[in-house]
C-alpha positions as CSV (number, residue, x, y, z in Angstrom):
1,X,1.2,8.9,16.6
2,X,2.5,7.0,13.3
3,X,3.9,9.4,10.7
4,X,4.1,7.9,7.2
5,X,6.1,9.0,4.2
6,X,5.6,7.1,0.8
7,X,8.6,7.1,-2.3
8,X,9.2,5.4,-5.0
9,X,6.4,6.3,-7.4
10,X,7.4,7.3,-10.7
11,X,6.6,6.7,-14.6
12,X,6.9,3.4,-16.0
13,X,5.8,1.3,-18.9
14,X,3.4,-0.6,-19.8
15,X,4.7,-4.3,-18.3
16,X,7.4,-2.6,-16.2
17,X,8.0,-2.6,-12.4
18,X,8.1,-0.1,-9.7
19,X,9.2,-0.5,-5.9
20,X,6.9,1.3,-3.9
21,X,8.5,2.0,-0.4
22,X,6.2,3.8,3.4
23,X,9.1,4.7,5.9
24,X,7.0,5.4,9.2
25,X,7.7,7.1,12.6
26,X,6.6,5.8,15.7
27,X,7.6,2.8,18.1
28,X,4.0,1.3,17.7
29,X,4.7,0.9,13.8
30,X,5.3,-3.2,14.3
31,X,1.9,-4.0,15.8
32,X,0.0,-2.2,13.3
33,X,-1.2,-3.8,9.9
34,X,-0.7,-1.6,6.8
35,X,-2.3,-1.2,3.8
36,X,-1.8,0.4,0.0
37,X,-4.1,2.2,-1.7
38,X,-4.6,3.9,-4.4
39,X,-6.6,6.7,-6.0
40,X,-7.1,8.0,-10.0
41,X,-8.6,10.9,-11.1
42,X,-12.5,11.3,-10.6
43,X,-12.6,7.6,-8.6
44,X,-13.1,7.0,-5.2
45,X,-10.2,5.4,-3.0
46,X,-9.6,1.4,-3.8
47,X,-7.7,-1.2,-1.5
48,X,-4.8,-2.4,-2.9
49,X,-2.8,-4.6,-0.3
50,X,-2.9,-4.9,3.1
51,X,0.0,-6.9,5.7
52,X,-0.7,-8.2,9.2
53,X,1.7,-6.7,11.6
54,X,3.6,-10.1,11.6
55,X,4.2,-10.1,8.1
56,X,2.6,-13.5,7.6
57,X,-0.7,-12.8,6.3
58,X,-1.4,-10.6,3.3
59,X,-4.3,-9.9,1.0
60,X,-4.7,-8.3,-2.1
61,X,-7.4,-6.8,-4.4
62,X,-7.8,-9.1,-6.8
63,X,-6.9,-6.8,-9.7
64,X,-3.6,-6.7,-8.4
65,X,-3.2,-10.7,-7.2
66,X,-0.3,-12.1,-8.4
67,X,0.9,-8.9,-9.8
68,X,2.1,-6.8,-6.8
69,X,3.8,-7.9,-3.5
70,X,3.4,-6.2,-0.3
71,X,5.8,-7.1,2.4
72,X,7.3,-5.1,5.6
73,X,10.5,-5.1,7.6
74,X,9.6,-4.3,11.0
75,X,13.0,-3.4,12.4
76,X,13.0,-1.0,9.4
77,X,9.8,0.6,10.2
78,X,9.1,-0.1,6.2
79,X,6.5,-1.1,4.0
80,X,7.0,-2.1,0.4
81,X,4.7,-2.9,-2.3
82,X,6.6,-4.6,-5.2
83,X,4.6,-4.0,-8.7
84,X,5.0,-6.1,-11.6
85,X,3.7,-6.2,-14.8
86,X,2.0,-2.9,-14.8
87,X,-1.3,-1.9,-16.7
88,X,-2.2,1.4,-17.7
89,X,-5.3,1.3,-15.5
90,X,-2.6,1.2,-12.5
91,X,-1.7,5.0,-12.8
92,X,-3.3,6.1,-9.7
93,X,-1.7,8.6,-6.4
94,X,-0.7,5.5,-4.1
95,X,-1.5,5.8,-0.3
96,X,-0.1,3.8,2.4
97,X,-2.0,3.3,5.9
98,X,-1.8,2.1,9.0
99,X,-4.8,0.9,11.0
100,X,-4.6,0.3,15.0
101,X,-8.0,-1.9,15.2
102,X,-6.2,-5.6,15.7
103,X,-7.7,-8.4,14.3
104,X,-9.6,-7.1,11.0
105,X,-10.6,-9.6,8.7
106,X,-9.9,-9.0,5.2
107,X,-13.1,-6.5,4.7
108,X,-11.7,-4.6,7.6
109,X,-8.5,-4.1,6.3
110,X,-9.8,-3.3,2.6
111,X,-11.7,-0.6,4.1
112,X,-10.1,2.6,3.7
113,X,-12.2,4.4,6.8
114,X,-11.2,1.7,9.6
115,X,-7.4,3.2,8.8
116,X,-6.4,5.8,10.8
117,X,-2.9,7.0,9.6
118,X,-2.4,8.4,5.9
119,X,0.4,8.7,3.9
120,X,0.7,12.0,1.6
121,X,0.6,9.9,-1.9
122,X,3.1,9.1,-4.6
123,X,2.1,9.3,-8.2
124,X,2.6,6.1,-10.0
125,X,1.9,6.3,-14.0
126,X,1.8,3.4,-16.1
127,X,2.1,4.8,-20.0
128,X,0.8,2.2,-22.9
């Protein structure tokens, strides 16, 4: 079992930065790869980022490429997602996710169902 507790959400301005931070539970955390997603009112889920359990492989939607950072610290049990020059069309409840399956190419790991430990959320809100 992998618990997951997200922080760090917040209000923000347009073009300002937010440190989004997933502290999970379990001894398993390290070999799983993790994922951000996030969520707005009357949309369906979207992939934001996702980390391989080493640390050395991301991907990123590509709304967010070169924008937000996600990166882990395994002897933490932590996952960040660093977010830069936010957008208005970023306000959204932010999910992290872990997902057991090894190996997923980058459509597995953007794929919200193959994830099978949620987060509760954290509200980020980007004003203009």
């Amino acid at each position: 079992q992998v618990q997951l507790v997200e922080s760090g959400g917040g209000l923000v301005q347009a073009g300002g930065s937010l440190r989004l931070s997933c502290a999970a539970s379990g001894r398993t955390f390290r070999s799983y790869a993790m994922g951000w997603f996030r969520q707005a009112p009357g949309k369906e889920r979207e992939f934001v980022a996702a980390i391989r359990w080493s640390g050395l492989t991301t991907y990123y939607a590509n709304s967010v490429k070169g924008r937000f950072t996600i990166s882990r610290n395994n002897a933490q049990n932590t996952v960040y997602l660093q977010m830069n020059s936010l957008k208005p069309e970023d306000t959204a409840v932010y999910y992290c996710a872990a997902v057991t399956a090894p190996g997923l190419d980058i459509v597995g790991v953007s794929t919200y169902t193959n994830y099978d430990y949620w987060g509760q959320g954290t509200q980020v809100t980007v004003s203009s």
